[in-house]
N, CA, C, O and CB atoms as a CASP TS submission, in Angstrom:
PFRMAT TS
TARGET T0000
AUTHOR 0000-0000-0000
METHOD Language model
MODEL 1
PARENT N/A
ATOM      1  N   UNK     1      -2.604   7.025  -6.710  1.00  0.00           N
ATOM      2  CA  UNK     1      -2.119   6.176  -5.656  1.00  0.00           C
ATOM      3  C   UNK     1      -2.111   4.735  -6.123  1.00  0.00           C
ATOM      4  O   UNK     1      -2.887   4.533  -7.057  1.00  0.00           O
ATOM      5  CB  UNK     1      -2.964   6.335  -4.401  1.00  0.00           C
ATOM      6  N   UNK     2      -1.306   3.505  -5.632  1.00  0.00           N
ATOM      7  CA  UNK     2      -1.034   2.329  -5.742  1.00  0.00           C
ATOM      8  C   UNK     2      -0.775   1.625  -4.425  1.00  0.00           C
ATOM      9  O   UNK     2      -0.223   2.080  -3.423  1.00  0.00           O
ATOM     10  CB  UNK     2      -0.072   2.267  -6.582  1.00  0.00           C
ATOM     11  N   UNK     3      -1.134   0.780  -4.570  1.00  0.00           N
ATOM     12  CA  UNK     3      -0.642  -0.306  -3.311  1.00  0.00           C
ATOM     13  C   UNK     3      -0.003  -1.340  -3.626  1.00  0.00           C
ATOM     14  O   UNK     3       0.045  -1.685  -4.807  1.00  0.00           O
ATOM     15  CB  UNK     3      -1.665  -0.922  -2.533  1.00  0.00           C
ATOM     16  N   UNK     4       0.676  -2.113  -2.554  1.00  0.00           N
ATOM     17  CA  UNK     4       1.180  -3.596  -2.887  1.00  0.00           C
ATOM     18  C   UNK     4       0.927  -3.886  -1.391  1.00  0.00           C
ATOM     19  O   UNK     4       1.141  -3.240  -0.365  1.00  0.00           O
ATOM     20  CB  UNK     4       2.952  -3.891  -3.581  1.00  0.00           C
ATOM     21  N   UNK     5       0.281  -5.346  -1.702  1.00  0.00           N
ATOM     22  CA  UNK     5      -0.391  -6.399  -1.031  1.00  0.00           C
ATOM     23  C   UNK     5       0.947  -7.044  -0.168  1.00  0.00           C
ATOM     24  O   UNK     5       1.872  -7.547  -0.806  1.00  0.00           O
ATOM     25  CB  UNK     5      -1.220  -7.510  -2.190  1.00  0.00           C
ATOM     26  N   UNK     6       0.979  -6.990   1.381  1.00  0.00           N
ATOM     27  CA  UNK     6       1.978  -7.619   2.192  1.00  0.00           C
ATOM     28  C   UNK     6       1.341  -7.936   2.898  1.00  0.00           C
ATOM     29  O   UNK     6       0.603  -7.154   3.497  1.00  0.00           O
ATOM     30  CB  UNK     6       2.999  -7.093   2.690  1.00  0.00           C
ATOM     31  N   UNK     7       1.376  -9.765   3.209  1.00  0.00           N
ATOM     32  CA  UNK     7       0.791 -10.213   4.424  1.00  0.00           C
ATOM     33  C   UNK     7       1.969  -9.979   5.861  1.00  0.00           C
ATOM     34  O   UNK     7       3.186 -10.111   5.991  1.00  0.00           O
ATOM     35  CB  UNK     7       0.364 -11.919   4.110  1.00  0.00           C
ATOM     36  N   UNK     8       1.178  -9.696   6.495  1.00  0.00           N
ATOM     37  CA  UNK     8       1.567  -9.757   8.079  1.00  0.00           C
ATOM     38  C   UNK     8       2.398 -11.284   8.544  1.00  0.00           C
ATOM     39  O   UNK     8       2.146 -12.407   8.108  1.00  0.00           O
ATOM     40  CB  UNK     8      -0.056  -9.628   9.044  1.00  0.00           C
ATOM     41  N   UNK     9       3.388 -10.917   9.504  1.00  0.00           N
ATOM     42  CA  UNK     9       3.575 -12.101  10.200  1.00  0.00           C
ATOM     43  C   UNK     9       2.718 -12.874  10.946  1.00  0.00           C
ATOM     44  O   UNK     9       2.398 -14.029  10.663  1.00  0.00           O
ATOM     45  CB  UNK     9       4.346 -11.926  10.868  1.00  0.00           C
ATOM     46  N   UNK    10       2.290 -12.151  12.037  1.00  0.00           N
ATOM     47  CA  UNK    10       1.989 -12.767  12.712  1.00  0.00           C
ATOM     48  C   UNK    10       0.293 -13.218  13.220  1.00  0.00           C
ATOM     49  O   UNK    10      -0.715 -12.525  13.077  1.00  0.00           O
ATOM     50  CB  UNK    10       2.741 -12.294  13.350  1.00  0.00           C
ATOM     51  N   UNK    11       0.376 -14.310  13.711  1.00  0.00           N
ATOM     52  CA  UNK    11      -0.748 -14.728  13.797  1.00  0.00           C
ATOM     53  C   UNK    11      -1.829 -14.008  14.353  1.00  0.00           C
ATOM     54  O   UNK    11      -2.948 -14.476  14.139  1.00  0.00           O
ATOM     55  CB  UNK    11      -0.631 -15.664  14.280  1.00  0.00           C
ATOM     56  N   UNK    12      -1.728 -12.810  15.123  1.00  0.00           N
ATOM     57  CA  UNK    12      -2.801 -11.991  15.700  1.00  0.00           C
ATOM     58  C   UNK    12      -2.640 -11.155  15.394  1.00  0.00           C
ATOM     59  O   UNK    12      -2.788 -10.198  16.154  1.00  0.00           O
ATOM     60  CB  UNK    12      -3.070 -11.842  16.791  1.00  0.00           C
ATOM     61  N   UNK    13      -2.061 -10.916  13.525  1.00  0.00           N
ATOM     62  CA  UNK    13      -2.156  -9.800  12.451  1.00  0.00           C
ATOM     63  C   UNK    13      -2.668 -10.180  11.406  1.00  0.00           C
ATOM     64  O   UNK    13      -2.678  -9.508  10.374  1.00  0.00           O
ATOM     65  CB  UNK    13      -1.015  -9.224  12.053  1.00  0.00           C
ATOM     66  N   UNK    14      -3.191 -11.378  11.541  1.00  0.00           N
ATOM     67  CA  UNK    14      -4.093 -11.803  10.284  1.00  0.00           C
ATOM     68  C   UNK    14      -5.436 -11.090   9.791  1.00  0.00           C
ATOM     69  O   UNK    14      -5.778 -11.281   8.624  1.00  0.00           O
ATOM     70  CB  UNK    14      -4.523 -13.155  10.544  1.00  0.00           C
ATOM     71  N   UNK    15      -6.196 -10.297  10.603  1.00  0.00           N
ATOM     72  CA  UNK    15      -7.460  -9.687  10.023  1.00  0.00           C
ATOM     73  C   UNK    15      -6.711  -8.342   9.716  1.00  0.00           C
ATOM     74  O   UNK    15      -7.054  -7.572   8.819  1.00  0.00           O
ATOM     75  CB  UNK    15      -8.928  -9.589  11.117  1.00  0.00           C
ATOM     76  N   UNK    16      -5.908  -8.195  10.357  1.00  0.00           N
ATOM     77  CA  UNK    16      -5.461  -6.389  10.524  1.00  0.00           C
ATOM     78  C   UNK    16      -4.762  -5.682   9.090  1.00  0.00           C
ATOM     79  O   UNK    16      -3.869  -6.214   8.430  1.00  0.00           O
ATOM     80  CB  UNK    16      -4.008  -6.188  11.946  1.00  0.00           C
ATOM     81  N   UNK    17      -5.228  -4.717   8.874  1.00  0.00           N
ATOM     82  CA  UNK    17      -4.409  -3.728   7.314  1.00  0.00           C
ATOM     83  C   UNK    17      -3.738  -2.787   7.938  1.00  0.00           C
ATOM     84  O   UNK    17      -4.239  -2.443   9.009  1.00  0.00           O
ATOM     85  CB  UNK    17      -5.521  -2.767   6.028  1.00  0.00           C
ATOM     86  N   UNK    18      -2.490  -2.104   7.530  1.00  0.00           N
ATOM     87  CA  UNK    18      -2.016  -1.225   7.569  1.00  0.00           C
ATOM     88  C   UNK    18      -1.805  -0.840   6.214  1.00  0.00           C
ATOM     89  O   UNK    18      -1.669  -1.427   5.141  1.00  0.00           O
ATOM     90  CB  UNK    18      -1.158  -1.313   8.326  1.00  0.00           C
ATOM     91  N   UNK    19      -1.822   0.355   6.621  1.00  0.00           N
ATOM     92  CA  UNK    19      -1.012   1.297   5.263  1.00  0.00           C
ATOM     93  C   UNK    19      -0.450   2.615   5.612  1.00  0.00           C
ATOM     94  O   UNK    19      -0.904   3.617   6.164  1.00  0.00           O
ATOM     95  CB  UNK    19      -2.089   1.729   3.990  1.00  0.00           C
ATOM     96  N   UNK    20       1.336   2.090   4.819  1.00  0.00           N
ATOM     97  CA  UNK    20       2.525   2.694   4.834  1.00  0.00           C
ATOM     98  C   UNK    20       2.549   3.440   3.387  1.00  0.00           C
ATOM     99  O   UNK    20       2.090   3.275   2.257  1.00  0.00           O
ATOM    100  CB  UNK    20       3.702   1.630   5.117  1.00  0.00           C
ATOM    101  N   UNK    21       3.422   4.429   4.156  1.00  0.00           N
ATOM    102  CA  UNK    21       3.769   5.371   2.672  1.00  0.00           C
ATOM    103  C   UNK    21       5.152   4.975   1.988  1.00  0.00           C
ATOM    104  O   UNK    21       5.714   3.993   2.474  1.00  0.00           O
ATOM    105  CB  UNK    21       3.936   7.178   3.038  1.00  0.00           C
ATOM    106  N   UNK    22       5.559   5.401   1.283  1.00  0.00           N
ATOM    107  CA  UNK    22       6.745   4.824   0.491  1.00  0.00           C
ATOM    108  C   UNK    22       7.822   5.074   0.994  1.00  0.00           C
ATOM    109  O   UNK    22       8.817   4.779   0.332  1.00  0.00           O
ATOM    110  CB  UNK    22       6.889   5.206  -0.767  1.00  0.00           C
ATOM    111  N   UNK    23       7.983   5.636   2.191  1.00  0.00           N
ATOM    112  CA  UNK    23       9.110   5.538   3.275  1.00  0.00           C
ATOM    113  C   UNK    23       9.150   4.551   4.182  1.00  0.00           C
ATOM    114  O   UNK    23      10.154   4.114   4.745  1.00  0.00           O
ATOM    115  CB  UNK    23       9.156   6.588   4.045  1.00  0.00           C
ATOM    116  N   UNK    24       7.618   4.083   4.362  1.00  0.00           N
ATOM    117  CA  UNK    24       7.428   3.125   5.587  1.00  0.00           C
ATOM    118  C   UNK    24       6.889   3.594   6.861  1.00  0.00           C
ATOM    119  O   UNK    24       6.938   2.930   7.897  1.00  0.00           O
ATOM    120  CB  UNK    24       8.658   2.571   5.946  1.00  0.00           C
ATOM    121  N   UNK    25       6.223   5.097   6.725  1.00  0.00           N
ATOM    122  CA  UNK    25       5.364   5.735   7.829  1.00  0.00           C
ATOM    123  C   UNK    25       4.266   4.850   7.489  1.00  0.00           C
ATOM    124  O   UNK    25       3.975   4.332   6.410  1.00  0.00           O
ATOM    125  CB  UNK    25       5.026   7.452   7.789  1.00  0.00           C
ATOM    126  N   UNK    26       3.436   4.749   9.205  1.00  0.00           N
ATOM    127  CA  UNK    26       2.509   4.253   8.865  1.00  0.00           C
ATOM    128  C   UNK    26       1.171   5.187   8.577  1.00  0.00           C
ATOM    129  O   UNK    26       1.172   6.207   9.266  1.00  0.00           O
ATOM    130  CB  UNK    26       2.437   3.358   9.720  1.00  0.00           C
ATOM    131  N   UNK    27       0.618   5.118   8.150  1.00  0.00           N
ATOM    132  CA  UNK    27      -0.935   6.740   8.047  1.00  0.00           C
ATOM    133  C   UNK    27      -2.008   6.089   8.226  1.00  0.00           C
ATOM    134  O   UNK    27      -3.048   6.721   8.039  1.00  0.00           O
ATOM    135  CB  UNK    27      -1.368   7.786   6.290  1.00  0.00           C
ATOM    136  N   UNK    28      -2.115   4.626   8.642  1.00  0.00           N
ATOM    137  CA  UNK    28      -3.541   4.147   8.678  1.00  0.00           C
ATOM    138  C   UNK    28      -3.400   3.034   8.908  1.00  0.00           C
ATOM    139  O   UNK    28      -2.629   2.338   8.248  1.00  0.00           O
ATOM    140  CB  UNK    28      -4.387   4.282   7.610  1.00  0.00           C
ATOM    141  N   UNK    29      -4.208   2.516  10.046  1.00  0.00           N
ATOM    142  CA  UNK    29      -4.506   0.569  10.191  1.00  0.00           C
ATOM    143  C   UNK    29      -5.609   0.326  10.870  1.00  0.00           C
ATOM    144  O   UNK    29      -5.978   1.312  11.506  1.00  0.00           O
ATOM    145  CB  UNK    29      -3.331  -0.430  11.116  1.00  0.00           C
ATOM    146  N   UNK    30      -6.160  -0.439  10.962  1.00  0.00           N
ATOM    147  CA  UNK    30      -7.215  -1.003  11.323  1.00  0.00           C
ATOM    148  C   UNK    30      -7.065  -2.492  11.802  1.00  0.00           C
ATOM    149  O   UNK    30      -6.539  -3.224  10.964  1.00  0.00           O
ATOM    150  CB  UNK    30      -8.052  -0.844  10.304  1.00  0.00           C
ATOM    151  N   UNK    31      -7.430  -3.085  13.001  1.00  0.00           N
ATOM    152  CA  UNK    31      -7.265  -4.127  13.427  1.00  0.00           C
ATOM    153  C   UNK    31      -7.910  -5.249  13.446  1.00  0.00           C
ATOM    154  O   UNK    31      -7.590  -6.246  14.094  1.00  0.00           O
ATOM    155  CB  UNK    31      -7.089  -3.952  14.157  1.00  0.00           C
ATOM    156  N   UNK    32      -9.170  -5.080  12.486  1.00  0.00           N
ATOM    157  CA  UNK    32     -10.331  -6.247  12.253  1.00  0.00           C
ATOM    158  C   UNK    32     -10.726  -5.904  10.845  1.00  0.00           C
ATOM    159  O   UNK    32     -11.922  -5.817  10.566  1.00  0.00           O
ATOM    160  CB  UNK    32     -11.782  -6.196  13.383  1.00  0.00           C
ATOM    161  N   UNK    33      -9.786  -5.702   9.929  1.00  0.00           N
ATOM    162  CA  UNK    33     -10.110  -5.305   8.644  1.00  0.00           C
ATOM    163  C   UNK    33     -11.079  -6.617   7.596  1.00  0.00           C
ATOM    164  O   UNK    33     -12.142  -6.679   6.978  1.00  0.00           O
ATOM    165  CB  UNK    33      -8.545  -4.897   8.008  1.00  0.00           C
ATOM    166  N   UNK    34      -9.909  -7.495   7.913  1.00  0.00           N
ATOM    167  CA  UNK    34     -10.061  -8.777   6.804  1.00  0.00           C
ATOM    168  C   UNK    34     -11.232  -9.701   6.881  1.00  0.00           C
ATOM    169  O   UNK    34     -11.522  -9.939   8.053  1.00  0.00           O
ATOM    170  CB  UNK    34      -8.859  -9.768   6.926  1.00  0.00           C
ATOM    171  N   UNK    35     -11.903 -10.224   6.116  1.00  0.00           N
ATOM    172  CA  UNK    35     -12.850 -11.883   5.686  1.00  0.00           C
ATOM    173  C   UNK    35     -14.044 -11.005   6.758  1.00  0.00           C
ATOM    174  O   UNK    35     -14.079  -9.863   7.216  1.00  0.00           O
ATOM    175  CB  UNK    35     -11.927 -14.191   6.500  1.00  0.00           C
ATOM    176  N   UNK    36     -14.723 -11.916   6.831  1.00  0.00           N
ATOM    177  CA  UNK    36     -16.328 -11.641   7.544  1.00  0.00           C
ATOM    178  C   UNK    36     -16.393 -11.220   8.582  1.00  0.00           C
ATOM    179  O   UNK    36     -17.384 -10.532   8.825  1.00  0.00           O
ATOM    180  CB  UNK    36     -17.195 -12.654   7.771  1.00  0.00           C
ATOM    181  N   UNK    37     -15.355 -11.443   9.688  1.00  0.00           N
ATOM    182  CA  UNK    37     -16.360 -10.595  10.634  1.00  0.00           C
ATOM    183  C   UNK    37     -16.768  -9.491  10.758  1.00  0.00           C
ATOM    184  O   UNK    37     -17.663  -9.238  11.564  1.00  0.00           O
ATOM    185  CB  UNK    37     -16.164 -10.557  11.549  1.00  0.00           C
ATOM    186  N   UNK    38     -16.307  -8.735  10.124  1.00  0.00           N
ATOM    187  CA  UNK    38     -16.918  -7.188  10.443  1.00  0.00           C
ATOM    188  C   UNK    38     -17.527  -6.917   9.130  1.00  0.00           C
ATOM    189  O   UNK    38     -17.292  -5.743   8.845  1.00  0.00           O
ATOM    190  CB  UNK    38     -15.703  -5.874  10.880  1.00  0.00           C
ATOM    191  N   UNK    39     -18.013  -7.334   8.475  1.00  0.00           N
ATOM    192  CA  UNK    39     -18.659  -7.305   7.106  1.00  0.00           C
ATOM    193  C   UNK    39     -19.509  -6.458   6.703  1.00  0.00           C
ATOM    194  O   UNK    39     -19.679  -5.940   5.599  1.00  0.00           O
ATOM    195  CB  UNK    39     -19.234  -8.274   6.851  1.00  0.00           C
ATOM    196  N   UNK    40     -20.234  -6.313   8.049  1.00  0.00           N
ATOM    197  CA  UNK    40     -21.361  -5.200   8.105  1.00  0.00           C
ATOM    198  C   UNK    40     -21.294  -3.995   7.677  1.00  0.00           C
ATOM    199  O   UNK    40     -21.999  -3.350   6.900  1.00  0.00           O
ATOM    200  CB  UNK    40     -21.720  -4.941   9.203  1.00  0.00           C
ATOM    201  N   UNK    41     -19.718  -3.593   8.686  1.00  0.00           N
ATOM    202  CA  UNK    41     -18.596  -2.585   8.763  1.00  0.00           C
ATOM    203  C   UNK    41     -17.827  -1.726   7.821  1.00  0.00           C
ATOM    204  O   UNK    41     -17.361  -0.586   7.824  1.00  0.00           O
ATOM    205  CB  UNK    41     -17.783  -3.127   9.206  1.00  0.00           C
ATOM    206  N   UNK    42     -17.907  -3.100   6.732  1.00  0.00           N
ATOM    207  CA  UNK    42     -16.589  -2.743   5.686  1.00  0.00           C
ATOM    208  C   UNK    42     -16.389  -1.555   5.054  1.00  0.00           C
ATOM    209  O   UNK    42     -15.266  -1.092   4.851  1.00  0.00           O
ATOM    210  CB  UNK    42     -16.542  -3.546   4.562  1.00  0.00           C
ATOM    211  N   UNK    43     -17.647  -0.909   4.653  1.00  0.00           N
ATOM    212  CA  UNK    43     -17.679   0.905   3.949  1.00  0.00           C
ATOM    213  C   UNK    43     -17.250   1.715   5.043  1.00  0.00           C
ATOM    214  O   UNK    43     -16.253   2.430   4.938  1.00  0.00           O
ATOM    215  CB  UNK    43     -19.418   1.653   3.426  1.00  0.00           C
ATOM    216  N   UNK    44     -17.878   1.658   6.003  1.00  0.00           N
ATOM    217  CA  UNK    44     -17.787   2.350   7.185  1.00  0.00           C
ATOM    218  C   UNK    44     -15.832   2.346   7.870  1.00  0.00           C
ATOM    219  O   UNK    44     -15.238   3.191   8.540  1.00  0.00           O
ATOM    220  CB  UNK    44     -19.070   1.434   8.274  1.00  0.00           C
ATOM    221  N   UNK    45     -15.451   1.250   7.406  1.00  0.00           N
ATOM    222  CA  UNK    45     -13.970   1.052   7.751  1.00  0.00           C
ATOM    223  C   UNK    45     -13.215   1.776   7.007  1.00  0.00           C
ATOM    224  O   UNK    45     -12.650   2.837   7.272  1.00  0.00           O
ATOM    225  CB  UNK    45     -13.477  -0.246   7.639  1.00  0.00           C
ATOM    226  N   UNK    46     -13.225   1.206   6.126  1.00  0.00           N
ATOM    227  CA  UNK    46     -12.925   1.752   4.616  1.00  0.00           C
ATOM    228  C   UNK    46     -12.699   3.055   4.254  1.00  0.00           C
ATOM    229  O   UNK    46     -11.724   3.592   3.729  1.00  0.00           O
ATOM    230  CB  UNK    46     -13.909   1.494   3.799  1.00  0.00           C
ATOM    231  N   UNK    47     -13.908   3.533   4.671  1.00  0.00           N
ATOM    232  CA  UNK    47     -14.091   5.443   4.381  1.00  0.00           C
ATOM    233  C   UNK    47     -13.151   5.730   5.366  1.00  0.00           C
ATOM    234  O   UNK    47     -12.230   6.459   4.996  1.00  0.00           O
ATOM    235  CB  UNK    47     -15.849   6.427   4.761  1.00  0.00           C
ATOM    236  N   UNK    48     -13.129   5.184   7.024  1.00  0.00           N
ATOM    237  CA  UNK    48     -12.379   5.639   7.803  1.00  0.00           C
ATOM    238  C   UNK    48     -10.921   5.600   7.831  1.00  0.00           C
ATOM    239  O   UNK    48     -10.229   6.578   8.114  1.00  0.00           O
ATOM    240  CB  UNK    48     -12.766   5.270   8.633  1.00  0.00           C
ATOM    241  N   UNK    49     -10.409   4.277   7.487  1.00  0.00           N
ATOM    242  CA  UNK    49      -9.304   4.432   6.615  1.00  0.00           C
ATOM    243  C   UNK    49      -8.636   5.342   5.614  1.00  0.00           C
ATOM    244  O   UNK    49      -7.547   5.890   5.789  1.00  0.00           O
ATOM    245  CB  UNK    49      -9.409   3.724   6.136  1.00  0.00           C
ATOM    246  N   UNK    50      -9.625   5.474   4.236  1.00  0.00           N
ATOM    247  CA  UNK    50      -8.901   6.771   3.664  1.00  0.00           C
ATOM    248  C   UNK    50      -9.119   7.974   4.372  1.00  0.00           C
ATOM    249  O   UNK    50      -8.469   8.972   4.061  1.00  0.00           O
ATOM    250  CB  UNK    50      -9.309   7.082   2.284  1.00  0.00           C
ATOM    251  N   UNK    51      -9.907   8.006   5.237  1.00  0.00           N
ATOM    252  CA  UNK    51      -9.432   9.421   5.073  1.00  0.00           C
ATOM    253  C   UNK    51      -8.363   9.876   6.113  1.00  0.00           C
ATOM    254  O   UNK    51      -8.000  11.030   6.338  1.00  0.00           O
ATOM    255  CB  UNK    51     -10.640  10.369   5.173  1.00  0.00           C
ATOM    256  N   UNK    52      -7.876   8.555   6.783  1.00  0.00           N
ATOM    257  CA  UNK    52      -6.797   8.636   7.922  1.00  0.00           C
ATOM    258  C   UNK    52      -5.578   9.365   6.810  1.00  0.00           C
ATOM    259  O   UNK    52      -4.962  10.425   6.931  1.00  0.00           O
ATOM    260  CB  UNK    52      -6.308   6.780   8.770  1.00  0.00           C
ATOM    261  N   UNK    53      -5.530   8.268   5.657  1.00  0.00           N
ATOM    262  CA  UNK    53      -4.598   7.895   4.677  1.00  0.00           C
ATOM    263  C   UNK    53      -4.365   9.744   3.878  1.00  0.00           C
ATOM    264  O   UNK    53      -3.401  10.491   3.709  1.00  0.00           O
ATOM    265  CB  UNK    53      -5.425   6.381   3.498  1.00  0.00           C
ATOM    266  N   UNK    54      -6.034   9.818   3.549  1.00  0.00           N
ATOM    267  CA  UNK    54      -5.588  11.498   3.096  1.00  0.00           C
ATOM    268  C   UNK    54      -5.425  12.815   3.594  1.00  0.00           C
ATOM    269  O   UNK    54      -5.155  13.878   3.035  1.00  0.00           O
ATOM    270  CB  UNK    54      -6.260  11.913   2.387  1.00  0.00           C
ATOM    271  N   UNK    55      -5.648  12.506   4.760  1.00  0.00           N
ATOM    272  CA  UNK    55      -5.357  13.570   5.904  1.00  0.00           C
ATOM    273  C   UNK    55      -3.614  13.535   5.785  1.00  0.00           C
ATOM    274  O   UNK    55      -2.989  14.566   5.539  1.00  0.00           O
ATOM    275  CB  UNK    55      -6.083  13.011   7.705  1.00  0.00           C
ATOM    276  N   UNK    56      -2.863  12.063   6.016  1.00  0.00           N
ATOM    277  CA  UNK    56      -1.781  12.325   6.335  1.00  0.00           C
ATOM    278  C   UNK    56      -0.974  12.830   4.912  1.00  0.00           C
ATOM    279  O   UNK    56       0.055  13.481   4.736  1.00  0.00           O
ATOM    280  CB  UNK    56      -1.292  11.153   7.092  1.00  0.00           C
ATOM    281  N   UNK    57      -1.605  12.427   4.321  1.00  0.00           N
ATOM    282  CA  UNK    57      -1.373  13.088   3.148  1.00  0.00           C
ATOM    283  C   UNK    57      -1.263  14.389   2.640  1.00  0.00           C
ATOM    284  O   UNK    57      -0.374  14.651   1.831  1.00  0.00           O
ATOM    285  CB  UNK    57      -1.994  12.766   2.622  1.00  0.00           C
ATOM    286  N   UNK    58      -2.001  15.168   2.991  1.00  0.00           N
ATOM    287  CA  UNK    58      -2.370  16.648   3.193  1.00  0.00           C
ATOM    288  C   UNK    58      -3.724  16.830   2.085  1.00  0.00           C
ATOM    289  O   UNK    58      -4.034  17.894   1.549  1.00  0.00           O
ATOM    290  CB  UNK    58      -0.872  17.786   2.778  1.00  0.00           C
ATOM    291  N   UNK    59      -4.411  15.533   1.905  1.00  0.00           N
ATOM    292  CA  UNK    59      -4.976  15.823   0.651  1.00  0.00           C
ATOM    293  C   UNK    59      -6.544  15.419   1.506  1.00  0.00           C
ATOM    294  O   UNK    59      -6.758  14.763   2.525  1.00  0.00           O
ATOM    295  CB  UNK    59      -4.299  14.778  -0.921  1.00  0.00           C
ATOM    296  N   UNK    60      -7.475  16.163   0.537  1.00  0.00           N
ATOM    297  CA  UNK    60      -8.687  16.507   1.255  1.00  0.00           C
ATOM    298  C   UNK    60     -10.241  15.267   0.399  1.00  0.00           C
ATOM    299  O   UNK    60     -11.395  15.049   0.770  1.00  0.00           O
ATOM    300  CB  UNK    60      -8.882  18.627   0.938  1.00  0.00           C
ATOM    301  N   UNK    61      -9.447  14.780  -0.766  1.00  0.00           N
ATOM    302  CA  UNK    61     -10.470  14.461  -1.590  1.00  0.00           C
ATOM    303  C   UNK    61      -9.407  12.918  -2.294  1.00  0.00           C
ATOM    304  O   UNK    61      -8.473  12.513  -1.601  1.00  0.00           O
ATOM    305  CB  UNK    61     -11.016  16.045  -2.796  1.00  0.00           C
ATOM    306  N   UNK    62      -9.655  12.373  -3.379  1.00  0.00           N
ATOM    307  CA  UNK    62      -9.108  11.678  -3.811  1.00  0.00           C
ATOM    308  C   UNK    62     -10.225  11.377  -5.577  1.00  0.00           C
ATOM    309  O   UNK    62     -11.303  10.786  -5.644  1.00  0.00           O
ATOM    310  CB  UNK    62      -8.833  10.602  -2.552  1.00  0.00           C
ATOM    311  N   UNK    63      -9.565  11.926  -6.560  1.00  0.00           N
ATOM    312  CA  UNK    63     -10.528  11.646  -7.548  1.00  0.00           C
ATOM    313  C   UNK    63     -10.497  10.368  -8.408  1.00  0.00           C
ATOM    314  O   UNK    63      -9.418   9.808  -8.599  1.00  0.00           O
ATOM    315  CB  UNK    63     -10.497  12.679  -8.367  1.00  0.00           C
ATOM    316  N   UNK    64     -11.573   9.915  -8.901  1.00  0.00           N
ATOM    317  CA  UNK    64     -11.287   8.519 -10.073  1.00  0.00           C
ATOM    318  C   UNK    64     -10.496   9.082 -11.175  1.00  0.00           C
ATOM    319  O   UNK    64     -10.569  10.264 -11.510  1.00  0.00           O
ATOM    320  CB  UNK    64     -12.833   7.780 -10.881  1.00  0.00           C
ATOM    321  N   UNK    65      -9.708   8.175 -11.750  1.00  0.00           N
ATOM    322  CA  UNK    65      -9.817   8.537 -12.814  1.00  0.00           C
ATOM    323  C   UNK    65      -9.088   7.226 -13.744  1.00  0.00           C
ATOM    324  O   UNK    65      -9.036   7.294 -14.972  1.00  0.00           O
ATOM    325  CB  UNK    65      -9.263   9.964 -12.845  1.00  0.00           C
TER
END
């Protein structure tokens, strides 16, 4: 997998991530992603995110390599 970095327009999309697939579905966002406030959070987001991302995917795991 790869990403590319797109900021949002608008001003009350500034903390928020999405992630689109290479059609432009969306499979995952989160609305308080970005900078400190939720800092605490961030693994906990994170994990919840992929696995939005590999569910829609059909995929169950994701390996390093």
């Amino acid at each position: 997998m790869s990403c590319q970095l797109k900021f949002l327009e608008g001003e009350g999309d500034r903390d928020k991530v999405v992630i689109y697939d290479e059609a432009g579905k969306e499979l995952a966002a989160h609305a308080d992603m970005q900078h400190n406030k939720n800092y605490g959070q961030l693994r906990q987001n994170n994990a919840a995110m992929s696995q939005k991302v590999l569910a829609a995917l059909g995929k169950s795991e994701v390996k390093a390599g």
